[in-house]
BAMARMI-837616 format. One line per 2 residues: their letters; for each residue x, y, z of N, C-alpha, C, CB. Coordinates in Angstrom, 1 decimal. Glycine has a CB too. Layout:
N
a> X:Y:Z:X:Y:Z:X:Y:Z:X:Y:Z ~ ...
END
This chain:
117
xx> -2.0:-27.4:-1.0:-0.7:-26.8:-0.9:-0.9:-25.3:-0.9:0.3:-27.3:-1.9 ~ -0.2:-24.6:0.0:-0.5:-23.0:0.0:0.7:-22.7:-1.2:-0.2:-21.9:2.0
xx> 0.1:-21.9:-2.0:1.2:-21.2:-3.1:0.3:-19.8:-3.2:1.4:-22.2:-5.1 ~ 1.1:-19.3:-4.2:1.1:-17.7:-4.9:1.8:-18.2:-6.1:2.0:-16.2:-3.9
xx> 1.3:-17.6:-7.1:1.9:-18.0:-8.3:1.7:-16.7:-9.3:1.1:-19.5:-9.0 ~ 2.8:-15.9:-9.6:2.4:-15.0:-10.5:3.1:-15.4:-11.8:2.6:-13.6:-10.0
xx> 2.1:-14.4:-12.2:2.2:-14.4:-14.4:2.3:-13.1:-14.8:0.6:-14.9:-15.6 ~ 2.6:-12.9:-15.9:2.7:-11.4:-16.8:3.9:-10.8:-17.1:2.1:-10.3:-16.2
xx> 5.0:-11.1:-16.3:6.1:-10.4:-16.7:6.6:-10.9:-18.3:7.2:-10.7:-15.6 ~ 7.3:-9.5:-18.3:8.1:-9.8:-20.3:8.6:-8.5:-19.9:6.8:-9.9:-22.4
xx> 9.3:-8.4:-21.4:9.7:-7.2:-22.4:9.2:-6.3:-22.2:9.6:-7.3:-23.6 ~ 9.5:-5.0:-22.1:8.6:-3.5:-22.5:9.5:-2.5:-22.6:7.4:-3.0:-21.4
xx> 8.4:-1.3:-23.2:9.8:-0.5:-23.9:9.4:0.5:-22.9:9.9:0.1:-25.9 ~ 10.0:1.3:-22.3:9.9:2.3:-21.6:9.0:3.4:-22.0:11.1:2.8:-21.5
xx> 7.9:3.0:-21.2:6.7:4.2:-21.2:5.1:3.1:-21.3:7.0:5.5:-23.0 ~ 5.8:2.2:-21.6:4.6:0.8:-21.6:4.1:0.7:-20.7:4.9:-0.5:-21.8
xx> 3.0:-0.5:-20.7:2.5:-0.5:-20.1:2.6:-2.1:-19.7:1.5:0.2:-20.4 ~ 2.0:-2.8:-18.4:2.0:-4.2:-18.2:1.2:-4.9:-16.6:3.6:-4.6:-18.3
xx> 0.3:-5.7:-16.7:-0.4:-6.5:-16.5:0.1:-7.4:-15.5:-0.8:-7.1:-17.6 ~ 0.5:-7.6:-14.0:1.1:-8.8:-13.4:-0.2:-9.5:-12.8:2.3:-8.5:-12.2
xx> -0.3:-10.6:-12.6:-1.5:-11.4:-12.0:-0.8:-12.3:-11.1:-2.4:-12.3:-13.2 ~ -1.1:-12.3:-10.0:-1.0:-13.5:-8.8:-2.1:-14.1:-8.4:-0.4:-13.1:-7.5
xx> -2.0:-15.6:-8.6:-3.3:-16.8:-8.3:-2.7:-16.9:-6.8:-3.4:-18.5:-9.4 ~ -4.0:-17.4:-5.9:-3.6:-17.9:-4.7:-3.8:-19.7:-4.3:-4.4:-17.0:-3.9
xx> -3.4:-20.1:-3.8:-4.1:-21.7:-3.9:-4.0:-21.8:-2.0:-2.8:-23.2:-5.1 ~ -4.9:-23.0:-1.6:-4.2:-23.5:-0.6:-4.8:-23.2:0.9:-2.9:-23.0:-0.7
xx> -5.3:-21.6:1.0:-5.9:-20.8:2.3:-6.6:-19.6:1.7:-4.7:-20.3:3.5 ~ -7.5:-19.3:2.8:-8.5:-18.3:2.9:-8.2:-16.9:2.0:-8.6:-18.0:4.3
xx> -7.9:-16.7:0.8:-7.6:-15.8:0.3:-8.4:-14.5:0.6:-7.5:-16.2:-0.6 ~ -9.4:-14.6:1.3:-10.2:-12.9:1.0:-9.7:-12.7:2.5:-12.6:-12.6:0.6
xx> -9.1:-13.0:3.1:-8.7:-13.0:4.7:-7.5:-12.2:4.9:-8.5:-14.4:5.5 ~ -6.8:-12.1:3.9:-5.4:-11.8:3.3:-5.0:-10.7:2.8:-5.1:-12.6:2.4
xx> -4.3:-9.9:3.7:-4.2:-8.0:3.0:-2.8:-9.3:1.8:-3.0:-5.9:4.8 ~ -2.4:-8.4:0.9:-1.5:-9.0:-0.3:-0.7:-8.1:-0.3:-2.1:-9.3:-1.8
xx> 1.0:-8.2:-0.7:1.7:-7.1:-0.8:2.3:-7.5:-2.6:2.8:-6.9:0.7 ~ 2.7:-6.7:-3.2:3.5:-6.9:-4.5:4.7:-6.2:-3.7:2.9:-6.2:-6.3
xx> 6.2:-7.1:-3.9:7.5:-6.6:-3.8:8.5:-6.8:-5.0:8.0:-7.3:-2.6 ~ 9.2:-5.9:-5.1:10.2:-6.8:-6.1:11.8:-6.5:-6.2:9.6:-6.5:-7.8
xx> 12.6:-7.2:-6.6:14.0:-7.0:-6.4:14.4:-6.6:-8.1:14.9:-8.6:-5.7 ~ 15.6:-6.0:-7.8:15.9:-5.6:-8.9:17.1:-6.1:-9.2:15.9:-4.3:-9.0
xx> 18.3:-6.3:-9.7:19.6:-6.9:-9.7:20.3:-6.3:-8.8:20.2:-7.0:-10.9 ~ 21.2:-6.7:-7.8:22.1:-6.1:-7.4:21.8:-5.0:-6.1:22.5:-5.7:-8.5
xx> 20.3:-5.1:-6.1:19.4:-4.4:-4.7:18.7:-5.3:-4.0:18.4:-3.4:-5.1 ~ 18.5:-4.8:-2.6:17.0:-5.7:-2.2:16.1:-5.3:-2.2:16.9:-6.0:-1.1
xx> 15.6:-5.9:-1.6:14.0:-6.8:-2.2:13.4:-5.6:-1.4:13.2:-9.0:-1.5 ~ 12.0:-5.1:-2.3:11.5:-3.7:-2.2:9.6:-3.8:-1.7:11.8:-3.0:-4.1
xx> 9.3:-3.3:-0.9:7.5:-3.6:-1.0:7.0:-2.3:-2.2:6.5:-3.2:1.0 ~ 6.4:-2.5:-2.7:5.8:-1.8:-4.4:4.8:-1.2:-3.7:5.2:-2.9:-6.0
xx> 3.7:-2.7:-3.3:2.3:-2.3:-3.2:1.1:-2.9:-2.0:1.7:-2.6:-4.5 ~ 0.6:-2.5:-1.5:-0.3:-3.9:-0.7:-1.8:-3.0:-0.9:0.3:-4.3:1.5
xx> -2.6:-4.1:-0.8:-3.8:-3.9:-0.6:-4.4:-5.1:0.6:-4.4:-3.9:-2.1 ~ -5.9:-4.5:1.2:-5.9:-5.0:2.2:-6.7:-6.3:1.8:-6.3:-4.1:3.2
xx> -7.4:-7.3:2.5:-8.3:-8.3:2.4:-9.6:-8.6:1.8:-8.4:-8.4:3.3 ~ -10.3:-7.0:1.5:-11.4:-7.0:0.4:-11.0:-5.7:0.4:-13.0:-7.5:0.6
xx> -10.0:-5.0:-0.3:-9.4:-4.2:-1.3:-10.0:-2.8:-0.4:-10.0:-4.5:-2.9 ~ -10.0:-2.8:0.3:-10.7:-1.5:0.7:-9.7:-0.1:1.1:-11.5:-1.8:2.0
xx> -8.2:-0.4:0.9:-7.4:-0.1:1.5:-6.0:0.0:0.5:-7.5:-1.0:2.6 ~ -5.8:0.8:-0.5:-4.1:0.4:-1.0:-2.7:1.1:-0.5:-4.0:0.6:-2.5
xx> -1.7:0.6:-0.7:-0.6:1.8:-0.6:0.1:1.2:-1.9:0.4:1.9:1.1 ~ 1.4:2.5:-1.4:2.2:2.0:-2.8:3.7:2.8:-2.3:1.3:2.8:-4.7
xx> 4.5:2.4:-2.4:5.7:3.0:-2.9:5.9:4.4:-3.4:6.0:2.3:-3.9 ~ 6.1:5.2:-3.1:6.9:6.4:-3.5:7.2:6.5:-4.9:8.1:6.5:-2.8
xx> 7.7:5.6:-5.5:9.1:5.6:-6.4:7.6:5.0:-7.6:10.9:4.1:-5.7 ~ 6.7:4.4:-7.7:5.2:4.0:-8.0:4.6:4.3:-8.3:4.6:3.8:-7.6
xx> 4.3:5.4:-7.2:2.6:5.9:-7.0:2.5:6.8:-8.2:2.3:6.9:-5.4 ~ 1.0:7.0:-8.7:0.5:7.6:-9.8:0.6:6.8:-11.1:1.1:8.7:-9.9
xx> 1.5:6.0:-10.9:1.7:4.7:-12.2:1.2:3.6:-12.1:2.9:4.3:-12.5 ~ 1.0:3.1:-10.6:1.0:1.1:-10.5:-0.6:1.6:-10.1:2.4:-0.3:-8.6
xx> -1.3:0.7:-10.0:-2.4:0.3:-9.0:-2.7:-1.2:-9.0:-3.7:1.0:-9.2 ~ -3.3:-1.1:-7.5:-3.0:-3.1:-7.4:-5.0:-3.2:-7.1:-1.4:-4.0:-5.3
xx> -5.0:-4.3:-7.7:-6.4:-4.6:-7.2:-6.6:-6.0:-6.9:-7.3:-4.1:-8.3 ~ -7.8:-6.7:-6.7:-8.0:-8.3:-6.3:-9.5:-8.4:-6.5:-7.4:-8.7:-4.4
xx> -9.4:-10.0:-6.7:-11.1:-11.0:-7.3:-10.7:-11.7:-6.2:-11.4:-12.0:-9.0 ~ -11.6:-11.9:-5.0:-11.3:-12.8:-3.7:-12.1:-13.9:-4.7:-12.0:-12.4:-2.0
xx> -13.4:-13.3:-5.3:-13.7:-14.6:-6.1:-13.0:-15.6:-6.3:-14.0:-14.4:-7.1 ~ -12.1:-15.1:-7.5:-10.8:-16.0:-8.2:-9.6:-16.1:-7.5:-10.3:-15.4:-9.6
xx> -9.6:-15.6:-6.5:-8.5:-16.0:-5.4:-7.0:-14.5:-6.3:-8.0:-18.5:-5.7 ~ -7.6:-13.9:-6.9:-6.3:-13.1:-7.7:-6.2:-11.7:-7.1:-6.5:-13.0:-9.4
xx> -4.9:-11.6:-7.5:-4.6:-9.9:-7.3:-3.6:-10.1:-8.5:-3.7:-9.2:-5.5 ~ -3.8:-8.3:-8.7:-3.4:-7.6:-9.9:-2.7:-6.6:-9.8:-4.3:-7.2:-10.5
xx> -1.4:-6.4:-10.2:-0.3:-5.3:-10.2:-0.6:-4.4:-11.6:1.4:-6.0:-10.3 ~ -1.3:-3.4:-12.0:-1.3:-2.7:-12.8:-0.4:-1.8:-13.0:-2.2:-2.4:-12.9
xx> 0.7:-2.0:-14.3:2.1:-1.2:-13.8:2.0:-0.1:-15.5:4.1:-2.6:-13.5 ~ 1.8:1.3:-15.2:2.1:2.2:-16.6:3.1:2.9:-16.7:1.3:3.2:-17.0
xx> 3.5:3.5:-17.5:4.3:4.5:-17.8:5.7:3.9:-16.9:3.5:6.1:-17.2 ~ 5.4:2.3:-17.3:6.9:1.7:-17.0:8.5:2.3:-17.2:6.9:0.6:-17.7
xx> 9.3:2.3:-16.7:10.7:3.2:-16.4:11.8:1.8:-16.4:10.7:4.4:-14.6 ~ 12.7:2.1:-17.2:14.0:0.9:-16.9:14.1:1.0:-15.3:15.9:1.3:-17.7
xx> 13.9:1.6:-14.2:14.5:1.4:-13.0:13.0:0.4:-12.4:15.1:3.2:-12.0 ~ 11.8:0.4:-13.5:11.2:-0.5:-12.9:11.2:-2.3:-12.7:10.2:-0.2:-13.3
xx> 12.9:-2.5:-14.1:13.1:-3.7:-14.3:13.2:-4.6:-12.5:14.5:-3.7:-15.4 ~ 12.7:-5.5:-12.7:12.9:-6.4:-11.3:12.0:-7.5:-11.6:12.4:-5.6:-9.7
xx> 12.4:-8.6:-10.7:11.3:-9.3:-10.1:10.5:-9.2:-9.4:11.5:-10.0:-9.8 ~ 9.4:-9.6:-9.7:8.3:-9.5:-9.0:7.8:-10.3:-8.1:7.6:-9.4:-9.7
xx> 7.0:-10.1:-6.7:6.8:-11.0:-5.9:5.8:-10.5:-5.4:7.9:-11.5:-5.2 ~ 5.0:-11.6:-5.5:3.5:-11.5:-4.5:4.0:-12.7:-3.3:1.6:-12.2:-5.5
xx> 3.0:-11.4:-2.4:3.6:-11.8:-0.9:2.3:-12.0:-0.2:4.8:-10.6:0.0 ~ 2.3:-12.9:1.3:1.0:-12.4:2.1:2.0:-12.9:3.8:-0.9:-13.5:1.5
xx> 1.3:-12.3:4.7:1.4:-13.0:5.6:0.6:-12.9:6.5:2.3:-13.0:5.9 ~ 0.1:-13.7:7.3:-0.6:-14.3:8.6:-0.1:-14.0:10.3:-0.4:-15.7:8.4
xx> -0.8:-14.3:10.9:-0.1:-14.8:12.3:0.2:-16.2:12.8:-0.9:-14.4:13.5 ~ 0.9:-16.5:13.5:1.7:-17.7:13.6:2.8:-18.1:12.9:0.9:-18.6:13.6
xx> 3.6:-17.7:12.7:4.4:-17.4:11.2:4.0:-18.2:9.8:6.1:-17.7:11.5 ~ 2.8:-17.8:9.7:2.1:-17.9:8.3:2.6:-16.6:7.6:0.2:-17.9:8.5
xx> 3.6:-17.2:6.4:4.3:-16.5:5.3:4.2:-17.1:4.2:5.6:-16.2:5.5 ~ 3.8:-16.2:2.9:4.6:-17.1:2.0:4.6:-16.3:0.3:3.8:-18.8:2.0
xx> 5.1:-16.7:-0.1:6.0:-15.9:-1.2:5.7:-16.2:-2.4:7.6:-16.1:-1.0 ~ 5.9:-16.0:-3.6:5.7:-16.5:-4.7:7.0:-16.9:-5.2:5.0:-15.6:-5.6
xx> 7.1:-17.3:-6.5:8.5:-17.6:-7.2:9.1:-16.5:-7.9:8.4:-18.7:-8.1 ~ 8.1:-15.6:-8.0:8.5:-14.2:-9.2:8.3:-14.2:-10.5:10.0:-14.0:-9.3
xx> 8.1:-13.0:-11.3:7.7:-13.0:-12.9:8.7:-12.1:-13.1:6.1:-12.5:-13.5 ~ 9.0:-11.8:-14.1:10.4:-11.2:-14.4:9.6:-9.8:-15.5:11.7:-12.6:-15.4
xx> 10.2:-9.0:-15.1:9.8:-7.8:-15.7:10.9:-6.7:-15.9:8.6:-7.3:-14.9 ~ 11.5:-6.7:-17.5:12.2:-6.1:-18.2:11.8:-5.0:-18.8:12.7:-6.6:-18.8
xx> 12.1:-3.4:-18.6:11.9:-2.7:-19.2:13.3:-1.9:-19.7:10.9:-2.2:-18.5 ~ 12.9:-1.8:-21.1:14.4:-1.5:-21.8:14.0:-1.6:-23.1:15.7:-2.6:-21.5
x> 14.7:-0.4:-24.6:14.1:-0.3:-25.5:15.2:-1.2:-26.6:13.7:1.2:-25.8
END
């Protein structure tokens, strides 16, 4: 079964720091640029970060940059959202994303990430 499954979201106080991890299952993961998106309440759904297929390549968000960096283990099939100097406007869900050609898409379920003291 193709999934994305991420972990790490919680609590943090503003200026923290936090860890998101997305496993891949299912397809060729080192073949796969990865994006992190995330929604916030009451907004839509945002792209954060992507990196490319063997990491050679990142971007990031505006609103981000200098604070997140995303990295990946094609080994372990993972990518990693490294998020600092976390801000309440960073509260959202989180979502690891990929997509393919042929409408090969697919999404995670989200980790929840609250920042607030």
């Amino acid at each position: 079964q193709v999934k994305l499954v991420e972990s790490g979201g919680d609590l943090v106080q503003p200026g923290g720091s936090l860890k998101l991890s997305c496993v891949a299952s299912g397809f060729t993961f080192r073949n796969y640029g990865i994006n992190w998106y995330r929604q916030a309440p009451g907004k839509e759904r945002e792209l954060v970060a992507t990196i490319t297929s063997f990491g050679t390549s990142t971007n990031f968000a505006d609103s981000v940059k200098g604070r997140f960096t995303i990295s990946r283990d094609n080994a372990q099939s993972m990518v990693y959202l490294q998020m600092n100097s976390l801000k309440p406007e960073d509260t959202a869900v989180y979502y690891c994303h990929t997509r393919g050609s042929k409408d090969f898409e697919v999404w995670g379920q989200g980790t929840l990430v609250t920042v607030s003291s």
